[in-house]
C-alpha positions as CSV (number, residue, x, y, z in Angstrom):
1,X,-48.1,26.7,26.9
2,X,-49.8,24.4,24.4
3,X,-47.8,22.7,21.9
4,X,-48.4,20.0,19.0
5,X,-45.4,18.0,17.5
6,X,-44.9,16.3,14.4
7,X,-44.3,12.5,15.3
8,X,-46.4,10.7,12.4
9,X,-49.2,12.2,9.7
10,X,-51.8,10.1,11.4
11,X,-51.5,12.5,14.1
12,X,-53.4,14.6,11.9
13,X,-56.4,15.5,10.2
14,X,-56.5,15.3,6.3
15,X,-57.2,19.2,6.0
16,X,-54.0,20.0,8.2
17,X,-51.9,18.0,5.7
18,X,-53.3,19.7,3.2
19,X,-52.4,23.1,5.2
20,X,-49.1,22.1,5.8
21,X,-48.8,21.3,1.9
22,X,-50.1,24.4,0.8
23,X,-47.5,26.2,3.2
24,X,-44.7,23.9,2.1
25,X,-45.7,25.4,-2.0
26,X,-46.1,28.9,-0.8
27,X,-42.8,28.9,1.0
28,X,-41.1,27.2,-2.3
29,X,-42.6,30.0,-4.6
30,X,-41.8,32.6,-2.3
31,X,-37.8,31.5,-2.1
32,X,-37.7,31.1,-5.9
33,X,-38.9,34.8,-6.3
34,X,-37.1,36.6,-3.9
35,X,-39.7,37.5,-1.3
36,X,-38.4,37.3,2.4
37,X,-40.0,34.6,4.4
38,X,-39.3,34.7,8.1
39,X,-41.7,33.9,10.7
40,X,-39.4,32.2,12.9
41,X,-37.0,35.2,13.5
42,X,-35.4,34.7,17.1
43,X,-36.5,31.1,16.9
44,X,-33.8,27.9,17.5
45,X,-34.0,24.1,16.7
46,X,-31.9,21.9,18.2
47,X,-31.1,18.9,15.8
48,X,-30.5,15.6,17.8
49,X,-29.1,13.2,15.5
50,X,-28.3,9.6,16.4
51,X,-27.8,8.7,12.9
52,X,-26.1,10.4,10.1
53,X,-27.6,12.1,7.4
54,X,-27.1,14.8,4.4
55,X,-30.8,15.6,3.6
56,X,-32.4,15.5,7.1
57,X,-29.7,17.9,8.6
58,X,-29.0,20.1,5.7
59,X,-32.6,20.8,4.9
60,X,-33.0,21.4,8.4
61,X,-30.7,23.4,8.7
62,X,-30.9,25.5,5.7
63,X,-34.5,25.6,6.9
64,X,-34.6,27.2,9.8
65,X,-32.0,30.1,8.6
66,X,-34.2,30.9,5.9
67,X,-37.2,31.2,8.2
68,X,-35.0,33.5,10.2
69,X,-34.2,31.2,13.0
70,X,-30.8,29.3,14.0
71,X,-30.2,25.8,14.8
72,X,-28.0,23.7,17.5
73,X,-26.9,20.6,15.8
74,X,-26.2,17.7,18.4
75,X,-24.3,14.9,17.4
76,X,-24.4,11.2,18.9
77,X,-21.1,11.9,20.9
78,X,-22.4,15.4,22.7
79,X,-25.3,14.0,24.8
80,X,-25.3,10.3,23.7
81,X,-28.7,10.4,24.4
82,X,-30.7,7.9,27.2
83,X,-27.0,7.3,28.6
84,X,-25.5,10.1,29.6
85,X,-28.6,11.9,31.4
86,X,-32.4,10.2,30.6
87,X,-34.0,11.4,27.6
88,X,-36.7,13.5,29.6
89,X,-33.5,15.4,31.2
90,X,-32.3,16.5,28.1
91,X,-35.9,17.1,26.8
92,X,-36.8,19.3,29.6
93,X,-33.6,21.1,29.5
94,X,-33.7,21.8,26.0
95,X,-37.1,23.0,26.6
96,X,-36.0,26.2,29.0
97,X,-32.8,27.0,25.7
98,X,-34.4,26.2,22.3
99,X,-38.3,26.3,20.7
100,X,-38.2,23.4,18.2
101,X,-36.5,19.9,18.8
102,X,-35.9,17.5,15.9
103,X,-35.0,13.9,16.6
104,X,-33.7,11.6,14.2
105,X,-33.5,8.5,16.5
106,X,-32.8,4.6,16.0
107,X,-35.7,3.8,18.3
108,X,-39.0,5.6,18.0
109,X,-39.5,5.1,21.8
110,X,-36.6,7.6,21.7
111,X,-38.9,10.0,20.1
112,X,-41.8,9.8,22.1
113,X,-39.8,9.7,25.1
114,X,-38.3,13.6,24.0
115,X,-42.3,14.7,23.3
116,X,-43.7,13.5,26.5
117,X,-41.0,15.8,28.1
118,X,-40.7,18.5,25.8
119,X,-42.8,21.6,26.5
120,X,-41.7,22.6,22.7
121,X,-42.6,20.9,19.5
122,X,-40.7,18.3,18.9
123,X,-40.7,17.0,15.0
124,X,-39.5,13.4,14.0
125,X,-36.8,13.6,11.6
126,X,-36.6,10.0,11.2
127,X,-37.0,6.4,13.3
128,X,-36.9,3.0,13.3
129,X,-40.5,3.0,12.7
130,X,-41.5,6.3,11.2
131,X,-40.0,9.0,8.5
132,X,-42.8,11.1,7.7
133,X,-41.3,14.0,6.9
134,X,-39.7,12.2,3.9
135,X,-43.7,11.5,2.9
136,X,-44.8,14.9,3.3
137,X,-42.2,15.9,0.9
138,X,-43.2,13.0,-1.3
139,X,-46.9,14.5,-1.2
140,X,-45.7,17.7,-2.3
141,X,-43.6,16.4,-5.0
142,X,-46.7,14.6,-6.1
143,X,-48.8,17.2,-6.1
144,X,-46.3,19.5,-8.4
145,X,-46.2,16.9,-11.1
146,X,-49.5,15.8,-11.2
147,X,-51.7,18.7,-9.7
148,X,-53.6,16.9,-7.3
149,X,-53.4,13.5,-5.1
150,X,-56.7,12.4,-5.9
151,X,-57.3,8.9,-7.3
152,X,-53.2,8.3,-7.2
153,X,-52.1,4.4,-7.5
154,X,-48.5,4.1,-5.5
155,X,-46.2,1.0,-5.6
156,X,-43.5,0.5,-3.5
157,X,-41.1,-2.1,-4.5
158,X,-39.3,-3.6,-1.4
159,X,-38.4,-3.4,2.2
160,X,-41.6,-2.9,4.8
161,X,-39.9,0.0,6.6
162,X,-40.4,3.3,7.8
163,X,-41.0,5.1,5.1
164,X,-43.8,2.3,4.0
165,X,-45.5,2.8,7.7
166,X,-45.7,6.9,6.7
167,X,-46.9,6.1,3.1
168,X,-49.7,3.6,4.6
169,X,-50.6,6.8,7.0
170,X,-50.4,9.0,4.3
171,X,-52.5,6.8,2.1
172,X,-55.5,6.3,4.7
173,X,-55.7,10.3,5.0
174,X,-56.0,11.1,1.4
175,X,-57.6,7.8,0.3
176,X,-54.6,6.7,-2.1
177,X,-54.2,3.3,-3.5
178,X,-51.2,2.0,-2.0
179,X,-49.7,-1.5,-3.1
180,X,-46.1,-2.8,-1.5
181,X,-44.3,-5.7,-2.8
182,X,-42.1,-7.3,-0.7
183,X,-40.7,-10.8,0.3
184,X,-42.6,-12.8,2.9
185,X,-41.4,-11.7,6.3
186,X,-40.6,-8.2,4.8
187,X,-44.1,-6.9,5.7
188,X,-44.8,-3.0,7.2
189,X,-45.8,-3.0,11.0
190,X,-49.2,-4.7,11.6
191,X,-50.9,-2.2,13.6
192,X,-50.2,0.2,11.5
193,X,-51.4,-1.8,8.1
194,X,-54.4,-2.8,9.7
195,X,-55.2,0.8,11.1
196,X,-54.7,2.0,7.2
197,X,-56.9,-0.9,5.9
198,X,-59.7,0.3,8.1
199,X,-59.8,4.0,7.1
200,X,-59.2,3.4,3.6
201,X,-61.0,0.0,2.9
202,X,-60.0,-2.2,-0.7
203,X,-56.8,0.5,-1.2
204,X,-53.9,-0.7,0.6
205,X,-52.6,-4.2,-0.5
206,X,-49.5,-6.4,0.0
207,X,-48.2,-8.9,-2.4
208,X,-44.9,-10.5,-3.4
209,X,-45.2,-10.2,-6.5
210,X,-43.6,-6.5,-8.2
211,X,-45.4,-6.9,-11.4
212,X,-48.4,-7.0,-10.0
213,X,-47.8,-3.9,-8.0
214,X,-46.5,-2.1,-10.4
215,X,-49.7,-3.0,-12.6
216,X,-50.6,0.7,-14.1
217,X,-49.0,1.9,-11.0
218,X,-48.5,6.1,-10.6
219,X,-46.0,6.1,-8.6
220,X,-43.2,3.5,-8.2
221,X,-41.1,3.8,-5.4
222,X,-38.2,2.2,-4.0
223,X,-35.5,2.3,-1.0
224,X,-32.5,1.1,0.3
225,X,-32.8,-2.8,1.0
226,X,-30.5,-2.8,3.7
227,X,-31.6,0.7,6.4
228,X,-29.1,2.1,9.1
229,X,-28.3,-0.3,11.6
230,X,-29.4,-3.2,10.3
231,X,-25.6,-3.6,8.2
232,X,-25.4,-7.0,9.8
233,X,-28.2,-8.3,7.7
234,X,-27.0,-7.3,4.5
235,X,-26.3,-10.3,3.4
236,X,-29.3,-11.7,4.0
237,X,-31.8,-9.0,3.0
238,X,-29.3,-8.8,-0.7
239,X,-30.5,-12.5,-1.0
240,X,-34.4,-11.7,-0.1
241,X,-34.6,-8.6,-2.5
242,X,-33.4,-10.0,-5.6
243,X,-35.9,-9.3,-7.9
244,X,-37.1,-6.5,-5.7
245,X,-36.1,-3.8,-8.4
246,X,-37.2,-0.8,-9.9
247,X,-36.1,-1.4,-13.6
248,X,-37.0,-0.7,-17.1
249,X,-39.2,-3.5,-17.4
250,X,-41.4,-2.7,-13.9
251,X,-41.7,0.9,-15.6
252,X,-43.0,-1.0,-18.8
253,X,-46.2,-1.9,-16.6
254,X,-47.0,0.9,-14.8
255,X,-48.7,4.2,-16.0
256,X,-47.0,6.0,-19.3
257,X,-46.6,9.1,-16.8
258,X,-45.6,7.5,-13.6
259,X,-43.5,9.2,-11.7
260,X,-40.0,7.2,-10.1
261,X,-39.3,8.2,-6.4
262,X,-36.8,7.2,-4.2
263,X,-36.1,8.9,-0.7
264,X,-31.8,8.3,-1.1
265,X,-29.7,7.3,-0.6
266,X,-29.7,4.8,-3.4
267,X,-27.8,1.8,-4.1
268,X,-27.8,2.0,-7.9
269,X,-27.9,-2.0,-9.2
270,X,-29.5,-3.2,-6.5
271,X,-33.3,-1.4,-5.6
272,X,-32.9,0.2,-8.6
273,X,-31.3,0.4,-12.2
274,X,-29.1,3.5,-12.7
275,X,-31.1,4.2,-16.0
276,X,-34.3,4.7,-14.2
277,X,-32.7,6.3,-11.3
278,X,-31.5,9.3,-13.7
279,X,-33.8,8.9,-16.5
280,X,-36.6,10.9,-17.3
281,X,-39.0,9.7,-15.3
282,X,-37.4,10.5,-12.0
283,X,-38.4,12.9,-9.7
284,X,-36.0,12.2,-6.7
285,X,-34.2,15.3,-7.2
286,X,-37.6,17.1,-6.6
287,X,-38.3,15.0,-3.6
288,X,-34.8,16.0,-2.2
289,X,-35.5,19.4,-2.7
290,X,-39.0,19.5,-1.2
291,X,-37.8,18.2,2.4
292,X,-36.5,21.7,2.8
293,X,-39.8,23.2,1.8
294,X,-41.8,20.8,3.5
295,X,-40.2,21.2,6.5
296,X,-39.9,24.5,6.8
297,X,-43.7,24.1,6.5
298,X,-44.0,21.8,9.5
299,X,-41.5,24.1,11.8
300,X,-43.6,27.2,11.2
301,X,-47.1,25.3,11.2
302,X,-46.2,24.0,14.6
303,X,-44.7,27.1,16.0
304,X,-47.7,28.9,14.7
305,X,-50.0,26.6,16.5
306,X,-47.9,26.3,19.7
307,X,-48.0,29.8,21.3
308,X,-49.4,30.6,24.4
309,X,-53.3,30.1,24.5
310,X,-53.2,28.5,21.1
C-alpha cells in the first residue's frame, strides 16, 4: 500500500493545496447545509499528543466523526512516546489498528520518525519546527474574506517559529509577499527561509522593524511570544518582544481591509491589544473554525490518495 502524509505544505505541489482548499470549502458548505459528508466511514485516527491543545484535538476529533470515522486519543502518559517502546514500534503497531495517525510532537524528528514507520498517513498536528495545518486553515480563511490569494502582502509581527516556517512554505507555493518582523536572533529556520527565497525571489523579507512590515500589509499576524516548552525563557523573550505588538497604531499602516489573524491562544496585552484581538478586523474566530474544515480536508485527501494501487 502506497501512502502520502501531511508533514509540511512544501511537500506539495501548489495545485494539491489548492485541491485540498477547495475540499476544505466544499466540506464547510456541505456541514452548514445539512448534507451528509462521510467518506471515511469505518476509518480511525489515532491522536498522539505530547502537548496539550483545545483546537488541534477538538477539531480533530470533531473531524473525523463528522467524516464518519472514530478517533483514539493518546495522551503523553499512555505511550510516553520514544521511552516506553521506540517511536517506529508504536508506528508500526498502530499501523496493523488504526488508518490515519496525527502527531502533535515537541520535536519534529518525532514526526518523521512515526512516518518513516507508519504504513498509514501520518498528518503533523503540530512541532517544534512546523504547524502547517494551522496555515492551511489560515489559506482558507484568506481565501473566504478576500476571494483569492493572489497578490496577498502578509506580516507577521514577532517570534520566528513554526507557524512562520509553514507561512514561508505557504508563501513560496502561492507566490505571497511575506514580511516577519522580529528581534535579531528571533529569525525563522535558515534552510527553510533560504529555500522560500529561492522559489519566490524579492517576496519574503525579514526586518526588525514592525512598521515597516506592517507597511500596507494584508494580513497582520501575530503569536504567542513565549511557545510550549520554552516557559523558561519567558522572561527573556517578554523583554525581546516589547514593541513586537499587533496594536491600533500597526493597523493604522497596513491596508484599510486587512484582515487580523492570530493562531491562539493569545496573550491579550502582550502580542496583541485586546481591541484589535476582538475588533472588527479580526478573523481569528474564522481561522479557529477552519482547522476543522481544513483538516477534515487533509484526512480525506490523504486517505483518498492512499489506497491500494493509488
Amino acid at each position: 500500500m502506497s501512502k502520502i502524509d501531511f508533514i509540511a505544505l512544501s511537500d506539495f505541489t501548489r495545485a494539491d493545496v489548492e485541491s485540498m482548499l477547495d475540499d476544505a470549502e466544499r466540506l464547510k458548505a456541505d456541514l452548514k447545509a445539512g448534507k451528509s459528508q462521510r467518506p471515511l466511514v469505518g476509518k480511525t485516527l489515532a491522536m498522539i499528543f505530547e502537548k496539550p491543545s483545545l483546537r488541534t484535538r477538538v477539531t480533530f476529533e470533531t473531524g473525523i466523526k463528522q467524516l464518519g470515522g472514530a478517533s483514539v486519543y493518546l495522551a503523553p502518559e499512555d505511550i510516553r512516546l520514544g521511552a516506553r517502546e521506540t517511536v517506529g514500534d508504536i508506528a508500526s503497531n498502530l499501523s496493523r489498528w488504526v488508518d490515519l495517525i496525527v502527531a502533535r510532537t515537541f520535536s519534529h524528528r518525532s514526526l518523521l520518525e512515526l512516518a518513516q514507520h507508519a504504513t498509514i498517513p501520518v498528518i503533523n498536528g503540530l512541532t517544534d519546527l512546523l504547524h502547517p495545518a494551522q496555515v492551511l486553515a489560515d489559506l482558507q480563511t484568506m481565501r473566504e474574506h478576500r476571494g483569492s490569494l493572489e497578490g496577498a502582502t502578509v506580516a507577521f509581527i514577532g517570534d520566528g517559529n513554526n507557524v512562520v516556517n509553514s507561512w514561508l512554505n505557504a508563501a513560496a507555493l502561492f507566490q505571497l509577499n511575506f514580511r516577519l518582523a522580529c528581534p535579531q536572533g528571533y529569525e525563522p529556520d535558515a534552510k527553510i527561509l533560504a529555500r522560500a527565497q529561492s522559489l519566490a525571489p524579492g517576496r519574503i523579507r525579514i526586518v526588525n522593524d514592525p512598521v515597516a512590515a506592517a507597511q500596507g500589509a494584508d494580513v497582520l499576524y501575530t503569536d504567542v511570544w513565549t511557545s510550549m516548552g520554552q516557559e523558561a525563557e519567558s522572561q527573556v523573550r517578554r523583554a525581546a518582544f516589547t514593541g513586537y505588538q499587533i496594536n491600533r497604531s500597526l493597523l493604522d499602516v497596513a491596508s484599510k481591509d486587512v484582515l487580523v489573524m492570530h493562531c491562539l491562544p493569545a496573550h491579550r496585552g502582550e502580542e496583541i491589544t485586546a481591541d484589535v484581538l476582538d475588533g472588527p478586523r479580526s478573523v481569528v474566530l474564522d481561522q479557529a473554525e477552519n482547522r476543522l474544515h481544513a483538516q477534515k480536508a487533509v484526512m480525506v485527501w490523504l486517505s483518498a490518495r492512499s489506497q491500494p494501487g493509488a
